[in-house]
Structure formats: C-alpha cells, structure tokens
LUMVO-66386 format. One record per atom (N, C-alpha, C): x, y, z; residue in one letter. Coordinates in steps of 0.2 Angstrom, whole numbers, plus 2048, in hexadecimal, padded with zeros to 3 digits. Example, Ala and Ser with C-alpha at 12.3 -4.5 7.8 and 13.67 -1.06 7.14 Angstrom:
! residues 2
8427E4827a/83E7EA827a/8427F0827a/8407F5823s/8447FB824s/840800827s/
//
This chain:
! residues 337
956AD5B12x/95CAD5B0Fx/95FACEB10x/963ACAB09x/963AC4B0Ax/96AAC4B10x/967ABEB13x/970AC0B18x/976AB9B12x/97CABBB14x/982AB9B0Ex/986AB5B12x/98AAB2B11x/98FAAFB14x/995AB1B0Fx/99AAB2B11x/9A1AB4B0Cx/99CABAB09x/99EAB7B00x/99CABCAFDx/996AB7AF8x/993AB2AFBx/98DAB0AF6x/989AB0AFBx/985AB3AF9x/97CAB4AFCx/979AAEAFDx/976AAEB03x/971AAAB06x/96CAA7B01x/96AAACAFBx/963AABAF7x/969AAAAF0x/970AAAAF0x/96FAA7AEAx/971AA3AE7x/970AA0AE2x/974A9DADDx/978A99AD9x/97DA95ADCx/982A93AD7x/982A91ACEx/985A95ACBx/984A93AC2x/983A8BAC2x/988A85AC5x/987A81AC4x/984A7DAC6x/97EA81ACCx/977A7DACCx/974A7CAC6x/975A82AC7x/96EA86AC0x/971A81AB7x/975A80AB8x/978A7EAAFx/97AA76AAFx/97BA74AB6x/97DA6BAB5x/984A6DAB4x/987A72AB8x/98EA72ABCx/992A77AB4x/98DA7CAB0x/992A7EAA9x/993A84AACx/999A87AA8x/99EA8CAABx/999A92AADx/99DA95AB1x/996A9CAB5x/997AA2AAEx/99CAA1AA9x/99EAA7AA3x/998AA3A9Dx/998A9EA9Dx/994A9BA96x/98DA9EA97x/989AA0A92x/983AA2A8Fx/980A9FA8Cx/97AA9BA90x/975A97A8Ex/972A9AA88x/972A9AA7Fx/96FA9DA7Ax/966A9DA7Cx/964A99A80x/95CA9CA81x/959AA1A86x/960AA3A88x/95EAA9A8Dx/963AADA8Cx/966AB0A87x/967AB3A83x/962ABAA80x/964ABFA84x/95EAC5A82x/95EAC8A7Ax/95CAC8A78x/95BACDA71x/95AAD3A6Fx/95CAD8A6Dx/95AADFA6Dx/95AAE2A67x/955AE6A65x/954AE7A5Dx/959AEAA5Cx/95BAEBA54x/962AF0A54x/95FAF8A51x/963AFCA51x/961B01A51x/95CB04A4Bx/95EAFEA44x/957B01A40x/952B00A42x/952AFCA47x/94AAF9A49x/947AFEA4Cx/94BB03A4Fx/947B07A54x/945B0EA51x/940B10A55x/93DB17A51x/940B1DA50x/940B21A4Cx/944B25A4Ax/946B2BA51x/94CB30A53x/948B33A58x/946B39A59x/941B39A5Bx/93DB3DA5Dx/935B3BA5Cx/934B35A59x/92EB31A58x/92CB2EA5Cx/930B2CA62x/92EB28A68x/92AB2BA6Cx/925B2AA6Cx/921B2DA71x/91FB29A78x/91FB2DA7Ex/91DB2AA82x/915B2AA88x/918B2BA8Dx/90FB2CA8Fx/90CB30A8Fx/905B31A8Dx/902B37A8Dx/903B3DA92x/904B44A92x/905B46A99x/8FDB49A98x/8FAB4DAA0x/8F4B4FAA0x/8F5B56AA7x/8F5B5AAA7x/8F3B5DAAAx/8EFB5EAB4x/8F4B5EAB7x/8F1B5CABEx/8F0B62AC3x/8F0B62AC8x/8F0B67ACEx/8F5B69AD0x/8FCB65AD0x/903B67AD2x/906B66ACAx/904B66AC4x/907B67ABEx/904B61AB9x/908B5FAB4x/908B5AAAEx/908B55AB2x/907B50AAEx/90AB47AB4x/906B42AADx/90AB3DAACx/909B38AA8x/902B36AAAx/8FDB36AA3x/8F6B30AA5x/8F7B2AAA5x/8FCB26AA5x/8FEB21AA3x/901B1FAABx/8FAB1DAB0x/8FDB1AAB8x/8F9B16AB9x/8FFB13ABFx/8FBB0CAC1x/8F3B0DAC3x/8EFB08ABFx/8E8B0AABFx/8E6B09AC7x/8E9B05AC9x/8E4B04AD2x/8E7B09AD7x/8EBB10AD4x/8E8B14AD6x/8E2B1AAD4x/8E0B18ACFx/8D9B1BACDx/8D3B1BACFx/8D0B21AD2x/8CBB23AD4x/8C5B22AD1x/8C5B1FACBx/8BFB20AC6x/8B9B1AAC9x/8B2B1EAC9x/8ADB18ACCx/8AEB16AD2x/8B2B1BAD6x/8B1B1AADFx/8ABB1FAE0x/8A7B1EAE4x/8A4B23AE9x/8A8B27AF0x/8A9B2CAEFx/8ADB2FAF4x/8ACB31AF9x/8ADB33B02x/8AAB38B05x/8B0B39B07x/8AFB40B09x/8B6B44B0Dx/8B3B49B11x/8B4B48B1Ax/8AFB4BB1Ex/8B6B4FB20x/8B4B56B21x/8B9B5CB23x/8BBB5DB1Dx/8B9B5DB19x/8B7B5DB0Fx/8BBB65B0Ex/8B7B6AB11x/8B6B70B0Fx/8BEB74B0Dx/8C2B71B12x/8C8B75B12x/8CEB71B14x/8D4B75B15x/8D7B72B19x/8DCB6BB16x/8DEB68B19x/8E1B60B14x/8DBB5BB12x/8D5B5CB17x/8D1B58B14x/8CDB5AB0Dx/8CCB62B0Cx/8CEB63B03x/8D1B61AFEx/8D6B61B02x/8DDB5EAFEx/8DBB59AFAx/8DAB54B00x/8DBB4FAFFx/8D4B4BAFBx/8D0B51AFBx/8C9B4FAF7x/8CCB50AF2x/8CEB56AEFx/8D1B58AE9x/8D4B51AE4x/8D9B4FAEAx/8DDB4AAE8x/8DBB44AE3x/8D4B42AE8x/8D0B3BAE7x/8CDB3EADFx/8CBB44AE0x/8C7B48AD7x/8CDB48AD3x/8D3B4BAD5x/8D8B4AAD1x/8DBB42ACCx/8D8B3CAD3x/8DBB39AD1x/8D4B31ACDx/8D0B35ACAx/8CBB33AC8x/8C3B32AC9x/8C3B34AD1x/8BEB34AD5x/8B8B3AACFx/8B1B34ACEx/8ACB39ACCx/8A7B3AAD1x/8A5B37AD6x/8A0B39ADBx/8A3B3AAE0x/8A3B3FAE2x/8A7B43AE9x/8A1B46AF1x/8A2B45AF5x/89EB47AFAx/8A2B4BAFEx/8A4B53AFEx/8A5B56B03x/8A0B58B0Bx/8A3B56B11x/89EB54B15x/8A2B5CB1Bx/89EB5EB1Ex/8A1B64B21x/89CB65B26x/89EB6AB2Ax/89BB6BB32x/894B71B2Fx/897B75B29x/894B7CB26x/890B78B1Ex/88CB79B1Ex/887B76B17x/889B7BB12x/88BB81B13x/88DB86B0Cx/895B86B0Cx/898B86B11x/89FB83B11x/8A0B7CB0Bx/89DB76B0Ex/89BB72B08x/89CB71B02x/895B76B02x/893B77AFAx/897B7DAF8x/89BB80AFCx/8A0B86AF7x/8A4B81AF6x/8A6B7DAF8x/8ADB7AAF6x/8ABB74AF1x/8A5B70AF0x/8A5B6FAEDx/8A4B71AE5x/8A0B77AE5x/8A1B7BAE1x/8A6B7BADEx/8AAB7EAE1x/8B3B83ADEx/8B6B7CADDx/8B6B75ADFx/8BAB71ADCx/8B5B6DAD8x/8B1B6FAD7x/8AEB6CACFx/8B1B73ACAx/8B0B77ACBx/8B5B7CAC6x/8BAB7BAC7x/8BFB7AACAx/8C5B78AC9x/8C9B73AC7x/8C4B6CAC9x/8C4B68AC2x/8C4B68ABDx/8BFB6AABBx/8BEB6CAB4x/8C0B72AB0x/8C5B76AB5x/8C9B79AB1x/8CFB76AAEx/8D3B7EAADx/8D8B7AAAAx/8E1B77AAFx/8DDB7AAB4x/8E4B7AAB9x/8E0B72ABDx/8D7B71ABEx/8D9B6AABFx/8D8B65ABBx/8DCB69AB6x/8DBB61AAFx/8D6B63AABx/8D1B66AABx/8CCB68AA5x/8C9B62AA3x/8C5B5DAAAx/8C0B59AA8x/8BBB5CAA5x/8B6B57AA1x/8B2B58A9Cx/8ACB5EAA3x/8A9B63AA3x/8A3B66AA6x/89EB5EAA7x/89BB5EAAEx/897B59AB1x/898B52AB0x/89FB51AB1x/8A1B48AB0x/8A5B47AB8x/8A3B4CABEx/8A6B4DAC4x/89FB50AC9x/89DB4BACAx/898B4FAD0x/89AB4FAD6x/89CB55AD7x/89DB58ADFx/898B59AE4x/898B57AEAx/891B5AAEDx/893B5DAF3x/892B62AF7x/892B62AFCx/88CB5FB03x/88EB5DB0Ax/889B5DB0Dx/889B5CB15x/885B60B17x/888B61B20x/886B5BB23x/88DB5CB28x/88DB57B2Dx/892B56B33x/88EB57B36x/893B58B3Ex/896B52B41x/89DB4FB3Ex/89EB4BB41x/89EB47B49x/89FB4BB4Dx/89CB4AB55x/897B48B56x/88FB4AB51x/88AB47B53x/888B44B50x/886B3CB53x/885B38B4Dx/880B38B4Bx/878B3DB4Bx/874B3AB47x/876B40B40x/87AB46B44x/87DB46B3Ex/880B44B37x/882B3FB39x/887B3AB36x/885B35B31x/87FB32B37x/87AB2EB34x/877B31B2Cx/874B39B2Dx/86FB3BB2Ax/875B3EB23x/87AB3DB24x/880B41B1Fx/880B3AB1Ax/881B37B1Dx/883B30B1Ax/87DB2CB15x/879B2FB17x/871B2EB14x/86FB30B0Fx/873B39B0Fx/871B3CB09x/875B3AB04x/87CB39B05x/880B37B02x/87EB30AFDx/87CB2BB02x/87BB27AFFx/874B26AF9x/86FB2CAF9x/86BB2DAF7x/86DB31AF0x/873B37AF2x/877B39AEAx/879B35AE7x/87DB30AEBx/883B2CAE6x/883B24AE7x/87FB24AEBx/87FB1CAEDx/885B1BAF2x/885B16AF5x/88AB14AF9x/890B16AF8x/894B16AFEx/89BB1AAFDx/89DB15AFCx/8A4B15AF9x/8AAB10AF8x/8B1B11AFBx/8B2B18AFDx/8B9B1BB00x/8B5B23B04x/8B9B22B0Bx/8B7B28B0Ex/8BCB2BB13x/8BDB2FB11x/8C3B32B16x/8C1B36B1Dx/8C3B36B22x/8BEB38B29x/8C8B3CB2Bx/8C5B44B26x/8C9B4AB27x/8C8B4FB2Dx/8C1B4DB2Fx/8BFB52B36x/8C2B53B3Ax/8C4B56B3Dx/8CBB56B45x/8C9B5DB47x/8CDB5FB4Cx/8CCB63B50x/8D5B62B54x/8D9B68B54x/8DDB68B59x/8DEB6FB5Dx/8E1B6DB64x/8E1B77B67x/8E6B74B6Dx/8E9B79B6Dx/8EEB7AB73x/8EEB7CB7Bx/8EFB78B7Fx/8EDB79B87x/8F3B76B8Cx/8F2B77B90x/8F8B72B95x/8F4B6EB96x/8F4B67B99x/8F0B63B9Bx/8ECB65BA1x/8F0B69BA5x/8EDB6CBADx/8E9B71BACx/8E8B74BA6x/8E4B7ABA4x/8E0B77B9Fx/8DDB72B9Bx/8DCB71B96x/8D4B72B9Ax/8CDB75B97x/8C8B77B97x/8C2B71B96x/8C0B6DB9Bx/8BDB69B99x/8B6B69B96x/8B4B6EB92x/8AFB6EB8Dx/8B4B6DB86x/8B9B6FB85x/8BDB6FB81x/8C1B67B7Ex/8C3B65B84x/8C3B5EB84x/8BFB5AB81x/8BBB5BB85x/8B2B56B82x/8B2B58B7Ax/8B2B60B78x/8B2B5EB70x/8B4B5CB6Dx/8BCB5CB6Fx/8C3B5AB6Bx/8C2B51B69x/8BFB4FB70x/8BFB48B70x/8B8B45B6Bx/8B3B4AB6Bx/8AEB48B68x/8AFB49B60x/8B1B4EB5Ex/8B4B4DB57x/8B9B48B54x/8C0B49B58x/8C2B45B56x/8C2B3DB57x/8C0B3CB5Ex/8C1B34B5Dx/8BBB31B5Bx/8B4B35B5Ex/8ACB34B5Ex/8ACB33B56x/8ACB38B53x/8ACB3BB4Ax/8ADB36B47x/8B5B33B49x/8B9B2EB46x/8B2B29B46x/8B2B25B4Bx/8ABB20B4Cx/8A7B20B47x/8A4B26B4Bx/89CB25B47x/89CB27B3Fx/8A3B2BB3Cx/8A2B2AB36x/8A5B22B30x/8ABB1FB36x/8ACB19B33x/8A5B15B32x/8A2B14B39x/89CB0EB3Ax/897B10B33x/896B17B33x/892B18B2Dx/893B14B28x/899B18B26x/89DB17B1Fx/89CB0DB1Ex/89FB0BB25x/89DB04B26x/896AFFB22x/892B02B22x/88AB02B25x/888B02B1Ex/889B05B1Bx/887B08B16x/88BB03B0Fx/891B02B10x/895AFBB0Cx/895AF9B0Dx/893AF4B14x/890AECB16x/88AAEAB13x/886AEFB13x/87CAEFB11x/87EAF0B0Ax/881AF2B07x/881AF4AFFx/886AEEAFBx/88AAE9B00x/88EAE4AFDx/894AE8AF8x/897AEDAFCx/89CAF2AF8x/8A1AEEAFCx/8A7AEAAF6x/8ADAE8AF8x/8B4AEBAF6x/8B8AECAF9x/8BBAF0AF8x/8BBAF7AFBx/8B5AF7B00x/8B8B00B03x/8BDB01B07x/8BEB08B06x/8C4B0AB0Ax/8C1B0FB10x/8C4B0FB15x/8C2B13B19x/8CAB16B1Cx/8C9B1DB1Cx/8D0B20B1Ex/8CEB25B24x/8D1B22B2Bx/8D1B28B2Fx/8D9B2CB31x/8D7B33B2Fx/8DCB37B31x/8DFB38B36x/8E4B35B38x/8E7B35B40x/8ECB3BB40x/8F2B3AB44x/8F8B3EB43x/8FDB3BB46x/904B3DB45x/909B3BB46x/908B3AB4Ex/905B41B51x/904B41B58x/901B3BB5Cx/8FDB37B57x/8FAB33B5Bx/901B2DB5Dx/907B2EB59x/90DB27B5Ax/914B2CB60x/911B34B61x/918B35B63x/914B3BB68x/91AB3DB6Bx/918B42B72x/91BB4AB6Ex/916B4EB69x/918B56B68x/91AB59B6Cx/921B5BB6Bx/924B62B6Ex/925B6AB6Cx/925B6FB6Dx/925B70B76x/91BB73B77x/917B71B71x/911B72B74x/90CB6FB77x/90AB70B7Cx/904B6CB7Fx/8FFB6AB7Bx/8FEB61B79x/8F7B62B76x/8F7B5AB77x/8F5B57B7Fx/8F6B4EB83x/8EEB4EB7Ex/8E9B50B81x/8E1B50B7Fx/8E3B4CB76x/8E5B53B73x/8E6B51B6Dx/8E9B49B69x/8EEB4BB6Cx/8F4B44B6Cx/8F1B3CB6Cx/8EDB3DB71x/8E9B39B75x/8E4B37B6Fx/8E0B3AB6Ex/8DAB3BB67x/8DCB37B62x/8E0B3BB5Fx/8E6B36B5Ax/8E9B2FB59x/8EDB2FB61x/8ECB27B61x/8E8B22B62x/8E2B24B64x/8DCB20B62x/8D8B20B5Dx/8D9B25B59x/8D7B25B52x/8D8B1EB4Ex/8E1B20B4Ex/8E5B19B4Cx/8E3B14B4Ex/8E2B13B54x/8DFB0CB57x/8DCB0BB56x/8D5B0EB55x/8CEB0EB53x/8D0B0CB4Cx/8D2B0EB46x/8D2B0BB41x/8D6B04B40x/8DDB04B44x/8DEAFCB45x/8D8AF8B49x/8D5AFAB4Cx/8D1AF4B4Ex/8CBAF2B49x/8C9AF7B46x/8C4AF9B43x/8C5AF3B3Bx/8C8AF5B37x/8D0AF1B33x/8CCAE7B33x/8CFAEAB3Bx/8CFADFB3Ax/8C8ADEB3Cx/8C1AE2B41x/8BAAE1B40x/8B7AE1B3Ax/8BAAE2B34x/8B8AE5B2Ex/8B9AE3B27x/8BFADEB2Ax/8C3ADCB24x/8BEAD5B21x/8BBAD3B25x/8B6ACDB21x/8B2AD1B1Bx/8B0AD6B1Dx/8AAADBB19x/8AEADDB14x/8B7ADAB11x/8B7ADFB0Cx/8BAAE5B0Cx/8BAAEAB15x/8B9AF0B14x/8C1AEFB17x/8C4AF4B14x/8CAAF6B18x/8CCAFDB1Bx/8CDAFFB23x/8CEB03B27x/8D6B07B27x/8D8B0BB25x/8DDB0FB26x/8DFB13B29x/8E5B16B2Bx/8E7B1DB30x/8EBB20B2Ax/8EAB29B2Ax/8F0B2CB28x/8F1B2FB2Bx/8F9B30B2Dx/8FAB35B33x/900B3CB30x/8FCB41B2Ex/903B46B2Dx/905B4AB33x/90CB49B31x/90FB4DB35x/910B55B36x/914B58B37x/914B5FB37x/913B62B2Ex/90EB65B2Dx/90AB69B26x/90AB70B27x/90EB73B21x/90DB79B20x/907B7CB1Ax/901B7AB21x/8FCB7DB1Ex/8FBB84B1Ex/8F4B87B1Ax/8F3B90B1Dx/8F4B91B24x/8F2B8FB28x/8F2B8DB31x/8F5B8EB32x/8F9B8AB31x/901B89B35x/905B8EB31x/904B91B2Dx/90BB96B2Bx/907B9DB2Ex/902B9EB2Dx/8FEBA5B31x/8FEBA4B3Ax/902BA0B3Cx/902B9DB43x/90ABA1B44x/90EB9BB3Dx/914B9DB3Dx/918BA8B3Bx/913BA9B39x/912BB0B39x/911BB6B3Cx/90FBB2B40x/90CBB7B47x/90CBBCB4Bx/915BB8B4Cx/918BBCB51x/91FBB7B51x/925BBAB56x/92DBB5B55x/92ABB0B5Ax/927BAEB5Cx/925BA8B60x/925BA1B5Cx/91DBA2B56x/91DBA0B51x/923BA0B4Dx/926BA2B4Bx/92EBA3B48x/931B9DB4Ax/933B9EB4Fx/936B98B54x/935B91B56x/92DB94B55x/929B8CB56x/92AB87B4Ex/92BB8BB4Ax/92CB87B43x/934B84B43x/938B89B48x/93FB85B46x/93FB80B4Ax/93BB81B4Fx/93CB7BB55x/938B75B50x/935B75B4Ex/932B70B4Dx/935B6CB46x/93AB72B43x/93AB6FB3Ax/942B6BB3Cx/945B6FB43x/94CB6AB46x/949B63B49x/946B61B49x/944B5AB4Dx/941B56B44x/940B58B40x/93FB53B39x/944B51B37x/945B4CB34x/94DB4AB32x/94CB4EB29x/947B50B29x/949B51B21x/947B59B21x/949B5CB27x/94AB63B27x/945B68B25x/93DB66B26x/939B68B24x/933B69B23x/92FB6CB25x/927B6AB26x/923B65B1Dx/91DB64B1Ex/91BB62B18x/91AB64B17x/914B64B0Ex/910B66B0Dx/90AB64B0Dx/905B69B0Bx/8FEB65B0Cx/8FEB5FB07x/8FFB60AFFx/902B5DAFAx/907B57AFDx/90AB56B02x/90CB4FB00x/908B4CB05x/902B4BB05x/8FCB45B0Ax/8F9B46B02x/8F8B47AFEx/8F5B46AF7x/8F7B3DAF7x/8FBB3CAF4x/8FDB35AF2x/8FAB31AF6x/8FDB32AFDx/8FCB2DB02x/8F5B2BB04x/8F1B31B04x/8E8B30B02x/8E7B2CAFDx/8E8B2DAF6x/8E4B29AF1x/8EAB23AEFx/8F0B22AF4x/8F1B19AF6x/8EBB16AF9x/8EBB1BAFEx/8E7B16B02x/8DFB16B02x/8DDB1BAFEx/8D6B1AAFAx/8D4B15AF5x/8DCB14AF1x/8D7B10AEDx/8DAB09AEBx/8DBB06AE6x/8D9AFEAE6x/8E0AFFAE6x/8E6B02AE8x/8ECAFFAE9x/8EEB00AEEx/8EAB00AF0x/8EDAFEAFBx/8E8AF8AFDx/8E5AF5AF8x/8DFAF1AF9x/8E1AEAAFDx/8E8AE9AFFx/8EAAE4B04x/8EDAE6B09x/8EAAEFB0Bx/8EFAF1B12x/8E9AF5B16x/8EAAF0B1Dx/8E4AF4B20x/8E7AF2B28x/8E2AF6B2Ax/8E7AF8B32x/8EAAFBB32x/8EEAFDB2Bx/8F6B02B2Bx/8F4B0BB2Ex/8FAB0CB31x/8FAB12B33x/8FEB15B2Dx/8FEB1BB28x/902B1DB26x/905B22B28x/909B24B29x/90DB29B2Cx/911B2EB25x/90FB33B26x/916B3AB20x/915B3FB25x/91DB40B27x/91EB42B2Dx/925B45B2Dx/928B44B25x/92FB48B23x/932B42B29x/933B3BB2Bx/939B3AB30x/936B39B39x/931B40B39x/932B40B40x/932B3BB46x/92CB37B43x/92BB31B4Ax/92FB2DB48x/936B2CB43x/938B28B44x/93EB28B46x/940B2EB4Ax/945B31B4Dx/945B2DB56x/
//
C-alpha cells in the first residue's frame, strides 16, 4: 500500500508536473477517451458473449485464460483411484489434460478408475469430449517402494512418454497418542508419506531432466498439518510427515530450478470428504468432533473436495510457471488464525 502524507500519496502525481504547471480541471484533447454512440452498438440481444461448455460442477465460459490449459501435458496422479487425488485427476481431464496416468497401490483400482473417468469425460456431465481424444490409463504402484516407483514411471513413460506434471496424492493418515502410537505403524505412515513423496519426485525428476522436458510441474500433497499443531486429535507422526513433505518440496524447488522443473506443496485443510462425513456419522462423538473443528475456521466451515480443483490445475499448469517452493494452503482461514 502506498504510504501518504496529508492526503497526496507517496506514488503520486501532481497535474502540474505532468502538464507544464496547466490547471488539474483542463483536459488534454489527446487523452481524451471516445466511445461509440449508441447507434454504433449491436442491437439487444445480438451481443453475444463467451461461449459456455458444460463442466463437472456445471456451465463455465471456454473463453479462459489459456496457461491454465491442460492441453498437451502428460499427467501422473499417484493415489489416482480415489479420494482428492481423483479429484483432482478429474480436474487436470477437465481442464484439458489428454494423457492422464492414474497410478494406485491396486492395479484394478487403477484401471476401474481410469475406465469410469474416461466415461465420464466423454459424457455429457463431463463435457461430452469427442470418444478416444482422452487416453486414461491406469497403473500399480506402491509408492513406499521404490522399485516400485521406478517400474511405474517406466511404463508410463513407455504409454505416454515423459511426464510434464505429476501430483504425489498418496498419503496415509491414523490416529494414536504419541505414547501408544505402534511402531510398525509409524514405519508405514513415514514410508508412504515422506519416502513416497521422494522417490516419486526423483522419478518424475529423472525422467524430465533425460527427456529435456521444461516447464514440469511437480506437486506434493502436504496438509495444513504440516504448518500447525491439530486439536483435540492425536496425530504428532502425522504432522510430522507433513512438514517434511513441505520442506522436502521447498528444497527440492530450488535443487531443481536450474532444470526448468518446478516443485510445489498443496496443503488442504479440514475436507468434507466420503470419510470424513461417515466418521462424522457414526456416533455423537463424531458429531462433536465436526463442531469442534468447523468453530476454529474463520469461515465457519469444512471444505470441499471441489475447492482443491483450482488450486491443483494453478499449480499444474503454465500459470504458476514462476512459483516454486510455494506451499499452498486452502484451509477456510485456519492456519491463519
């Protein structure tokens, strides 16, 4: 904001710099705007505007800014099958993505989801693309283990060629005290989620360094968790996981930026997904557990899966193309309280 003294701004102006000291009421006739008079203009109802097209969450203008366009990315989205990482597959399809990689722990998981959102495309609820102008594939891959990881990234590259954007949706969360938390349980939580994160950026890395792909986007999925301490449930392991996810991709970011590649975090905050409302269902515990938590939002409310749409295919595609390291937060308010 500019700072002001009295009542003229720091940044601005006097008339009598700008004119050679002429009155601040005189109008210079070369800047002088013009506007057509009313016969010039179309009759109404002949004004047409932008085309509308048919989306996932309703109508919506064809007529957008193009460097959010998915068109001619190569996509992967590992924890693909369901979940926000569906979602947000969907999303990158919805938003012009033709080569998509669903990547999942389940190989028929995978390939059913890939299925149903190739039908759903090319339905009429998602737009009614042309039949075969959207290849969806599904393909297993246990993010934890990396030759897993390795061999996923392989086939992928062998459908579609190198990836160009890839979201690392896989996670794992659960509930424990810190003094009771199970250390087999541990070892997994950390293995998918921080391990995962790794070994599927390096991949994704690997694969658009050797193929001279500039411009990739690499998105890891963090949480709000990893910037603040959730109450009243136990989940330090979790939290933990989280904030290294973030840091992992901020470090990652600036190892990476020479190559072109850009590293980012999403982190949402409390989502009223299937899960979470069949949790909130349960019993009055969960009842309770939803008011405690939707009184600490500033905007009075859980999200929905649907609002991390956007925010994925910002950071997907060639409009976030000068932000990297960034952690994105949607979190209705929370951490900012």
């Amino acid at each position: 904001m500019a700072a002001s003294y009295g009542r003229v701004s720091a940044f601005s102006t006097s008339s009598h710099v700008l004119a050679g000291k002429k009155s601040a009421n005189a109008i210079d006739e070369s800047e002088r705007r013009t506007f057509p008079s009313s016969s010039n203009l179309p009759p109404a109802g002949e004004s047409k505007g932008p085309e509308y097209i048919q989306g996932d969450e309703g109508s919506h203008g064809a007529r957008t800014l193009k460097s959010f366009s998915m068109a001619g990315k190569v996509c992967v989205v590992t924890g693909g099958a369901r979940g926000l990482g569906n979602l947000m597959a969907r999303a990158l399809v919805e938003s012009g993505c033709d080569k998509l990689a669903i990547l999942d722990l389940d190989q028929d998981d995978a390939s059913g989801s890939a299925k149903a959102m190739t039908e759903w495309i090319e339905g009429e609820e998602g737009g009614g693309v042309k039949a075969g102008t959207v290849d969806i594939r599904g393909f297993k891959c246990d993010v934890s283990n990396e030759d897993s990881v390795k061999k996923a990234f392989e086939e992928v590259k062998s459908a579609f060629g190198a990836p160009t954007t890839v979201v690392n949706s896989a996670g794992i969360v659960e509930n424990f005290p810190a003094l009771e938390y199970p250390t087999d349980r541990l070892q997994k939580l950390y293995a998918i989620n921080v391990f995962g994160s790794h070994y599927v950026s390096r991949e994704a890395a690997k694969h658009m360094i050797s193929s001279s792909i500039t411009g990739g986007s690499i998105i890891l999925v963090a949480s709000m968790s990893g910037s603040i301490v959730n109450i009243p449930q136990p989940q330090a392991p979790y939290n933990a996981s989280k904030a290294a996810v973030k840091h992992l991709g901020a470090c990652l970011a600036v190892e990476w930026a020479k190559h072109g590649i850009r590293v980012n975090t999403l982190s949402p905050g409390y989502m009223l997904t299937s899960l979470t409302q069949q949790m909130f269902d349960r019993n009055a515990e969960g009842k309770q557990l939803r008011k405690t938590w939707e009184g600490m939002i500033p905007m009075g409310k859980m999200g929905m899966p649907e609002d991390l749409k956007g925010a994925a295919v910002y950071l997907a595609s060639d409009a976030s193309r000068y932000t990297t390291g960034s952690d994105l937060i949607v979190d209705g308010g929370y951490t900012s309280t």
